[in-house]
Residue frames as qw, qx, qy, qz and C-alpha x, y, z in Angstrom:
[[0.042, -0.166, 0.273, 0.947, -40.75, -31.59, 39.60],
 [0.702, 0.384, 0.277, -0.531, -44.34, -30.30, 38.68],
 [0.569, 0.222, 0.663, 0.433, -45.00, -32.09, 35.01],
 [0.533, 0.716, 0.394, 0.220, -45.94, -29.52, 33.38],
 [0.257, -0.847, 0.423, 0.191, -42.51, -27.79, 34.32],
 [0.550, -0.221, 0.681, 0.430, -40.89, -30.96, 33.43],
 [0.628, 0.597, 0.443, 0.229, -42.82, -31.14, 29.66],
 [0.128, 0.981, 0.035, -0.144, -41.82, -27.12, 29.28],
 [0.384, -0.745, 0.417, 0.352, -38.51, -27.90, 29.93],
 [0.608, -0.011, 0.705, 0.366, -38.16, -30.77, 27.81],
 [0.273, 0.880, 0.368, -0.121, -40.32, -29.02, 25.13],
 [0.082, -0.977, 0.181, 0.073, -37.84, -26.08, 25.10],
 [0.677, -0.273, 0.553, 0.401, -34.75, -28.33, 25.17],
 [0.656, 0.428, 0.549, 0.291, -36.21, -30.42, 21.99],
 [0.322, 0.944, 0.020, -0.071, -36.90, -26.39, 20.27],
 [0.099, -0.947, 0.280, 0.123, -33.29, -25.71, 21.11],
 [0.525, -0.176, 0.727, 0.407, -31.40, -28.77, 20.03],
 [0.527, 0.536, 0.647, 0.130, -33.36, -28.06, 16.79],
 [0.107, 0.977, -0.182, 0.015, -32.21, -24.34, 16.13],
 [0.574, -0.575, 0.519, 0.267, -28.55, -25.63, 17.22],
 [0.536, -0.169, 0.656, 0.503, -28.42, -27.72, 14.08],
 [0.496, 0.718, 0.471, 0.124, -29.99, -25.77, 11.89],
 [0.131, -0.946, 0.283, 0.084, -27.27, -22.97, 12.89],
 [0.573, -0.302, 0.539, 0.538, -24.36, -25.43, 11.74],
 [0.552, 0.478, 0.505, 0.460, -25.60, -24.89, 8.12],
 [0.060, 0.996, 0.051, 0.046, -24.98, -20.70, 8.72],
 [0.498, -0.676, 0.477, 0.259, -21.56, -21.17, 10.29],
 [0.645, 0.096, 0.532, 0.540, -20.90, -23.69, 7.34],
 [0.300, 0.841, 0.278, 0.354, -22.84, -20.73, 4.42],
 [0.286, -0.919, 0.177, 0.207, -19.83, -18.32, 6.49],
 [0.612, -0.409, 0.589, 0.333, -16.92, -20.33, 5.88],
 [0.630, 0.217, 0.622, 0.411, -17.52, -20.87, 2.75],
 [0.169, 0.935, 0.285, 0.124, -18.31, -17.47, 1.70],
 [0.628, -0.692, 0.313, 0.168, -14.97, -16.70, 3.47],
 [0.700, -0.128, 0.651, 0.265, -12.90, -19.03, 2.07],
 [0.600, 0.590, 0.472, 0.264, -14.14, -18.19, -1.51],
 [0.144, 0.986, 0.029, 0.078, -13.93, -14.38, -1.40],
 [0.244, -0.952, 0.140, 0.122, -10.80, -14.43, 0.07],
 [0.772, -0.131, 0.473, 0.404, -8.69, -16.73, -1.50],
 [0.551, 0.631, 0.285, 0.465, -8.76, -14.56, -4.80],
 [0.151, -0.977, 0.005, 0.152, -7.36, -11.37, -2.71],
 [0.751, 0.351, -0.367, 0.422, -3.74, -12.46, -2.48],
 [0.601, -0.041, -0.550, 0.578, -1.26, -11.19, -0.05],
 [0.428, -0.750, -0.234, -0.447, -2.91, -9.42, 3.00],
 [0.308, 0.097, -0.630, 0.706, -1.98, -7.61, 6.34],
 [0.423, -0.702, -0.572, -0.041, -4.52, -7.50, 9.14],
 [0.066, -0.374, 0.244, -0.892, -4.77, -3.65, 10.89],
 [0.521, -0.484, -0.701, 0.052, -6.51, -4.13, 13.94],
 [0.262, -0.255, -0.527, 0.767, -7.54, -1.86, 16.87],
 [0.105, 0.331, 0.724, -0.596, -10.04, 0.31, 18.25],
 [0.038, 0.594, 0.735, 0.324, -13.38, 1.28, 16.83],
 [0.140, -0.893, -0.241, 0.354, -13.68, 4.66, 19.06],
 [0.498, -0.270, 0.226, 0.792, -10.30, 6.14, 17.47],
 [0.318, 0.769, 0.308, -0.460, -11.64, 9.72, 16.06],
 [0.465, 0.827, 0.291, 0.121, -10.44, 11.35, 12.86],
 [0.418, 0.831, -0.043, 0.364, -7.92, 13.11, 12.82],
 [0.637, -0.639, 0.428, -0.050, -5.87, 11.79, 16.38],
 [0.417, -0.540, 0.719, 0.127, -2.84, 10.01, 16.35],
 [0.522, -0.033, 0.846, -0.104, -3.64, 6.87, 15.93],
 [0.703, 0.611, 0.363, -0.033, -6.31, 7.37, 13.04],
 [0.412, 0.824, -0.302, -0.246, -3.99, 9.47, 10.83],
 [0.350, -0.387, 0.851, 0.051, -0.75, 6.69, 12.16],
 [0.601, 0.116, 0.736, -0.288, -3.21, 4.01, 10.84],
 [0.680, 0.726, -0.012, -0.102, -4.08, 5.15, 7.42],
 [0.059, 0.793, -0.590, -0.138, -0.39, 5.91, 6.90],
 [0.581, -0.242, 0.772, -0.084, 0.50, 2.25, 7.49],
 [0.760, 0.455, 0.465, -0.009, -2.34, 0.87, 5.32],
 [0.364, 0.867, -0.167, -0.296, -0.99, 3.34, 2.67],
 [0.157, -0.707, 0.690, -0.014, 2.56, 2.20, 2.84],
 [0.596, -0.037, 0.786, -0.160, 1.49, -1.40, 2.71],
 [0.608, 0.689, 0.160, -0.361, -0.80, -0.77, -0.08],
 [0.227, 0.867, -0.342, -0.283, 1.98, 0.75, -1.89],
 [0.170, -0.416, 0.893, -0.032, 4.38, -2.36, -1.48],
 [0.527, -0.062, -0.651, -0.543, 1.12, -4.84, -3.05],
 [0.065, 0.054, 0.767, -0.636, 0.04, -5.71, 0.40],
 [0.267, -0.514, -0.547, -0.604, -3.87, -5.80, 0.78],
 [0.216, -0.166, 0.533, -0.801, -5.40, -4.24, 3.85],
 [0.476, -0.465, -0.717, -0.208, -7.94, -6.56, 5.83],
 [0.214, -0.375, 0.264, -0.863, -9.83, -4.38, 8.53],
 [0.187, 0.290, 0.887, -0.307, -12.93, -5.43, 10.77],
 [0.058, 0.564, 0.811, 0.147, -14.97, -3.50, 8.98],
 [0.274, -0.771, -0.456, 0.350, -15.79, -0.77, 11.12],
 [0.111, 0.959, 0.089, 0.244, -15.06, 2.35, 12.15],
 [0.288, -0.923, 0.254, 0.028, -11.95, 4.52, 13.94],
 [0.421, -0.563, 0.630, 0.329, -8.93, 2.30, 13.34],
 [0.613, 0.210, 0.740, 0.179, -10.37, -0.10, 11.07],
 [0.340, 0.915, 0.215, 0.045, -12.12, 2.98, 8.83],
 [0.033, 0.927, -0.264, -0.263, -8.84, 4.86, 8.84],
 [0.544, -0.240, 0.775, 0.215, -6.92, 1.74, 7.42],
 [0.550, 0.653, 0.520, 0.025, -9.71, 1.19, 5.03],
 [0.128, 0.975, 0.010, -0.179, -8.79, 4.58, 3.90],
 [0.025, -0.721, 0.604, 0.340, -5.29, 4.53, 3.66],
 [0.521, 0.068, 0.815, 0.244, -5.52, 1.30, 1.08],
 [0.339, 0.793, 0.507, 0.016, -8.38, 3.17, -1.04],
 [0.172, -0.915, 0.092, 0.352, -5.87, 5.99, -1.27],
 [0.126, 0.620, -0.595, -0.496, -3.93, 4.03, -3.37],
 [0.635, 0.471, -0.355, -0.500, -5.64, 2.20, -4.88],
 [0.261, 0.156, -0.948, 0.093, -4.93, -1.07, -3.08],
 [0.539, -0.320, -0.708, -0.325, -7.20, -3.85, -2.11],
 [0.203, -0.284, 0.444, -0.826, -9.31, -2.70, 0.94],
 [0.554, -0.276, -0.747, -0.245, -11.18, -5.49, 2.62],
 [0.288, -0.252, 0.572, -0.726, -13.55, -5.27, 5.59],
 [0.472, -0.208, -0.848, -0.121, -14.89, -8.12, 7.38],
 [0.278, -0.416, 0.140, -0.854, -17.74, -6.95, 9.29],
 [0.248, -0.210, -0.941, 0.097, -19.53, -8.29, 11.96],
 [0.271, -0.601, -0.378, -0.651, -23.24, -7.15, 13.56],
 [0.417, -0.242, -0.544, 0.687, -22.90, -5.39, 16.79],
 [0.116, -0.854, -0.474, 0.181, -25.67, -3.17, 18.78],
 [0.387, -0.806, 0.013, 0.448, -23.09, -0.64, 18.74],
 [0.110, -0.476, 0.660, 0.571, -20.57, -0.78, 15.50],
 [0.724, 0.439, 0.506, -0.165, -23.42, -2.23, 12.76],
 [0.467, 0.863, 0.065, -0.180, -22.50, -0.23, 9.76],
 [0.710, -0.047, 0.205, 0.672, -19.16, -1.14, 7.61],
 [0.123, -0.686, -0.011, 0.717, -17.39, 2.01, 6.73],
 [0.491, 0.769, 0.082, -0.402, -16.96, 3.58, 3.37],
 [0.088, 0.787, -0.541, -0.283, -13.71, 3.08, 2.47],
 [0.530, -0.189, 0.820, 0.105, -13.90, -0.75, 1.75],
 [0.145, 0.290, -0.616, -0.718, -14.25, -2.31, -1.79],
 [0.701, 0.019, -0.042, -0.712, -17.75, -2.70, -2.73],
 [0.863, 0.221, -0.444, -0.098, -16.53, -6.76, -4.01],
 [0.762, -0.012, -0.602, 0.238, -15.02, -7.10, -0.82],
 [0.486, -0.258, 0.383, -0.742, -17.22, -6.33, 2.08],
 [0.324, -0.229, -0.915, 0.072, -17.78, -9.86, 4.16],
 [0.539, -0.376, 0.224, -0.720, -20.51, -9.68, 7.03],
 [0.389, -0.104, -0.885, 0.235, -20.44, -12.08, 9.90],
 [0.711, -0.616, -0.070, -0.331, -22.83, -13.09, 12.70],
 [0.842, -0.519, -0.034, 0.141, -20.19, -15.27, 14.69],
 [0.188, -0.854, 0.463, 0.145, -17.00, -13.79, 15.92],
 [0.650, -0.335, 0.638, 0.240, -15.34, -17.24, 15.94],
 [0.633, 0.605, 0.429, 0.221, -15.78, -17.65, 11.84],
 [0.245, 0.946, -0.122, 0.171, -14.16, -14.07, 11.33],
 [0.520, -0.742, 0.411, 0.099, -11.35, -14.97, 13.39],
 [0.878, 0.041, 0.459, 0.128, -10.55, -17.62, 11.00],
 [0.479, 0.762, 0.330, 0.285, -10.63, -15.39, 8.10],
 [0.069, 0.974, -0.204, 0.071, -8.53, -13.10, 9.58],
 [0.513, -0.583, 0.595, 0.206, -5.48, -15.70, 10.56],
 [0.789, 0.346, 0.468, 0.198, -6.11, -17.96, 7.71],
 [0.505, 0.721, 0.292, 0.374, -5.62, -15.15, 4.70],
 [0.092, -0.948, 0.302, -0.048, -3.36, -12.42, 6.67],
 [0.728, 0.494, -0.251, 0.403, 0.37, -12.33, 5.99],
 [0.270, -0.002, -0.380, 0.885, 1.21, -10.14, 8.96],
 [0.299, -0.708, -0.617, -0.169, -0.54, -8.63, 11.47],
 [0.172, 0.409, -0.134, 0.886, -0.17, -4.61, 12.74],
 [0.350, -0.639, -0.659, 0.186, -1.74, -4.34, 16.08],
 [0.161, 0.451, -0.266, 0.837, -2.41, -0.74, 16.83],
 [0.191, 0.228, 0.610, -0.734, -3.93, 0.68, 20.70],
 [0.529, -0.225, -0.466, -0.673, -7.51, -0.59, 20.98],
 [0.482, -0.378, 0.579, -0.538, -9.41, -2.10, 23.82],
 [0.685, -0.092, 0.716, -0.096, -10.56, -5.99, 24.54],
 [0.821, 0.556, 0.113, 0.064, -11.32, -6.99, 20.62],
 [0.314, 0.856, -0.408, 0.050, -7.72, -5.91, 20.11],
 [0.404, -0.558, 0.668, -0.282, -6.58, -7.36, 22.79],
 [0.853, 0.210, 0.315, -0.360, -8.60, -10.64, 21.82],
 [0.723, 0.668, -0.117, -0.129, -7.00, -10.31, 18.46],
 [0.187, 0.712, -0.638, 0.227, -3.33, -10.03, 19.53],
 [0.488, -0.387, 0.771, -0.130, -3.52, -13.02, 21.73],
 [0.841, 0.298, 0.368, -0.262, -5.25, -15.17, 19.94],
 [0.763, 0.579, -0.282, -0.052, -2.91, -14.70, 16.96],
 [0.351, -0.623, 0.635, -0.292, 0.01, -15.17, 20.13],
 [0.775, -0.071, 0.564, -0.275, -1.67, -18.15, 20.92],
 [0.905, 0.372, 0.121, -0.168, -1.64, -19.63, 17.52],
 [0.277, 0.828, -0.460, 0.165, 1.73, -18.48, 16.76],
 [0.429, -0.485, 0.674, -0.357, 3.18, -20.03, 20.02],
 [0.651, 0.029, 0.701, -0.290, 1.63, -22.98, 19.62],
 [0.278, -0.350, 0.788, 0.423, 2.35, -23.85, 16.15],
 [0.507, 0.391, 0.697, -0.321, -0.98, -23.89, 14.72],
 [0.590, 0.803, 0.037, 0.073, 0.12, -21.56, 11.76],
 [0.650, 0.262, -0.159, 0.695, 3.44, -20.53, 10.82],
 [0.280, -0.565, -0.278, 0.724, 5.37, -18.16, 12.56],
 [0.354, 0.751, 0.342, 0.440, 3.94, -14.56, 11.11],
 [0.286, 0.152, -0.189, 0.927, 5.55, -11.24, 11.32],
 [0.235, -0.707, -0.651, -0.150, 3.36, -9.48, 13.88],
 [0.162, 0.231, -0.115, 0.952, 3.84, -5.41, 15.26],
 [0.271, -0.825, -0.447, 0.216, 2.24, -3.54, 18.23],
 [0.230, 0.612, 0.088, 0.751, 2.20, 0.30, 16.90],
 [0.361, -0.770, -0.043, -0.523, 2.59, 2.89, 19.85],
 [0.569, 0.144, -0.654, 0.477, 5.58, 1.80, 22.53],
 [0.079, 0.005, 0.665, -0.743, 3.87, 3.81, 25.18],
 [0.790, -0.187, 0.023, -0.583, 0.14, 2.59, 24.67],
 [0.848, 0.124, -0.514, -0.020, 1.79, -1.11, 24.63],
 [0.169, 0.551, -0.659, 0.483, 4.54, -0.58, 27.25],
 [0.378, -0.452, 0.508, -0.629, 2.69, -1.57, 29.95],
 [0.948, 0.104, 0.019, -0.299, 0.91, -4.60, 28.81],
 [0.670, 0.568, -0.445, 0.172, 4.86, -5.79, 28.20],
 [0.056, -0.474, 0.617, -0.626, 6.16, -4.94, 31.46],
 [0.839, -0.168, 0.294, -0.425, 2.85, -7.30, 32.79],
 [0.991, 0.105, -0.072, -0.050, 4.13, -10.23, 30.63],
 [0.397, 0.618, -0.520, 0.436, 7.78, -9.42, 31.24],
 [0.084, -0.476, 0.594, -0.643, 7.51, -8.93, 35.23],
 [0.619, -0.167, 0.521, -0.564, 4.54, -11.34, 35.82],
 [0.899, 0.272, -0.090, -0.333, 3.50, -13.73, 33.01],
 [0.803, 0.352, -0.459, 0.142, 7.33, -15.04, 32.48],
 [0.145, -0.591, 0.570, -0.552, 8.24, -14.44, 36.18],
 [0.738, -0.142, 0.205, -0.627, 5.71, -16.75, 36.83],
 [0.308, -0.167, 0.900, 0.258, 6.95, -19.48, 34.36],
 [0.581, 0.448, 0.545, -0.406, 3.87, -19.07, 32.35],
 [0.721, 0.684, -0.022, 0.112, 5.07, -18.42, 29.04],
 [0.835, -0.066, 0.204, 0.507, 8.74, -18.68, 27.80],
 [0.202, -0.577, 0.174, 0.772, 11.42, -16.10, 26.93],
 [0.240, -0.138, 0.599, 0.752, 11.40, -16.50, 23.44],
 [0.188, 0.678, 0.677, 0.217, 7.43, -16.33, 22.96],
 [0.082, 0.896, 0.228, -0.372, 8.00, -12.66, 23.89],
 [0.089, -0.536, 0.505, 0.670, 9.62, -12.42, 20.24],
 [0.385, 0.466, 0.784, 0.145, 6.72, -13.71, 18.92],
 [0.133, 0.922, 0.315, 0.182, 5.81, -9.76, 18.06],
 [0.449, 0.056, -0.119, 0.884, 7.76, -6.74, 17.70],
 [0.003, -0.788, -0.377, 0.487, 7.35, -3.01, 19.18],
 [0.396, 0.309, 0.238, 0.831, 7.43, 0.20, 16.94],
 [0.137, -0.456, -0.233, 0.848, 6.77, 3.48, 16.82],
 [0.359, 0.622, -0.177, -0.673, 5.75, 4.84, 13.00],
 [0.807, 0.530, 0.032, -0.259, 4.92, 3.46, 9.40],
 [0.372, 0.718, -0.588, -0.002, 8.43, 3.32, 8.25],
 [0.250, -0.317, 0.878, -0.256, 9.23, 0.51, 10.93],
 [0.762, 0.256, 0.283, -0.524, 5.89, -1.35, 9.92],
 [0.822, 0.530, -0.138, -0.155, 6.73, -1.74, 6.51],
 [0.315, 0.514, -0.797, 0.032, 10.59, -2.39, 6.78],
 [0.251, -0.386, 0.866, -0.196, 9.87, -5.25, 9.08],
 [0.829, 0.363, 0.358, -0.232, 6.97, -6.94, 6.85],
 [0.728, 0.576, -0.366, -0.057, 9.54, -6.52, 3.74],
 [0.045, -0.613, 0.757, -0.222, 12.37, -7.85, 5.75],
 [0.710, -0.051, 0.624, -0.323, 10.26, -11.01, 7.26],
 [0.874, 0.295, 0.375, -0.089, 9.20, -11.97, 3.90],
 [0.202, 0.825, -0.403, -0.340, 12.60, -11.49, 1.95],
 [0.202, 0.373, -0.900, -0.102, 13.57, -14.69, 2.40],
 [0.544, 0.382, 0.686, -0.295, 9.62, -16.58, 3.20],
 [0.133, -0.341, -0.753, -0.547, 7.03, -17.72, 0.38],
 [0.437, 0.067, 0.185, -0.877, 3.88, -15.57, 1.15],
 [0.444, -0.216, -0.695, -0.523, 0.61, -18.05, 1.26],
 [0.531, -0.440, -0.068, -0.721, -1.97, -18.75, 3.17],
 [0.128, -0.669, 0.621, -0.387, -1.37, -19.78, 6.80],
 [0.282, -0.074, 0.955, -0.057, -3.06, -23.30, 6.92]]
């Protein structure tokens, strides 16, 4: 190798093992920002899905409704932050007057946290993996409406944790039987055909249709659970 390739390289390494640990002490100044804000919220349900969803469609009006309904029952709503699902959630918590939290994160594309979150609880993240935490750690239940990969992301991941015993089991809902249907029929006809996952993980989550089914099956879940925070 020429040497003054090799010095560049090494050079560059040295720069980059040196930014590495200077980036654990942001990830830690997350967590702990995190951790602080949210422990004083109390009991919280995570709304998830898409960021395109417009105004006044299905889904966004479906979405407030929910948060409302939740709200109403002393629930707090925890969003991403954003906009189309997350902003109509936001909304239906601020509507009454329940605790509307949005944990944003900084994307070329979705930068700006919506309005509807409470001024004392707006987070902002740089690393996905740090918000994830914050959203299993401090959510009671988790309402998955139709959204693309970050939904997706969201719903397995809590799967995954669920399944695998990392938190308790939590009451978890996929709104919209025919946006979902199909994604069922994959893990139904291929995923457990296969032997890859087990009957009973596909009762890790339930299907619905409308607000009213939301809420009865968060008050049901926790009629007979203690509500705290998942590890």
């Amino acid at each position: 190798m020429n040497a003054t390739l090799k010095t560049l390289k090494e050079r560059h390494w040295k720069e980059s093992q040196a930014h590495s640990s200077w980036q654990i002490f942001k990830i830690m100044a997350e967590f702990v920002e995190g951790f602080e804000a949210l422990s004083k919220i109390g009991p919280c349900i995570s709304i998830f899905g898409s960021a395109r969803t417009k105004p006044g469609t299905r889904y966004y009006d479906l979405s407030a409704e929910v948060a409302r309904r939740l709200s109403e029952e002393g629930f707090g709503i925890i969003t991403g932050g954003g906009p189309g699902i997350m902003e109509a959630a936001n909304q239906g918590a601020m509507q009454t007057n329940g605790k509307s939290v949005g944990l944003n994160i900084d994307l070329p594309f979705e930068q700006r946290p919506n309005e509807y979150i409470d001024k004392d609880k707006l987070l902002n993240f740089d690393y996905f993996f740090v918000r994830k935490v914050m959203f299993t750690k401090y959510s009671q239940g988790f309402v998955m409406m139709p959204g693309g990969f970050g939904t997706l992301d969201e719903f397995f991941e809590v799967a995954t944790l669920i399944q695998t015993e990392k938190f308790k089991q939590m009451p978890m809902v996929l709104v919209g039987r025919k946006y979902w249907q199909g994604l069922i029929n994959w893990l139904e006809d291929v995923m457990l055909a296969e032997g890859n996952i087990n009957p009973e993980d596909l009762a890790l989550f339930e299907i619905v249709d409308n607000a009213e089914e939301v809420v009865s099956y968060m008050l049901d879940y926790y009629r007979t659970r203690q509500l705290a925070p998942n590890f």
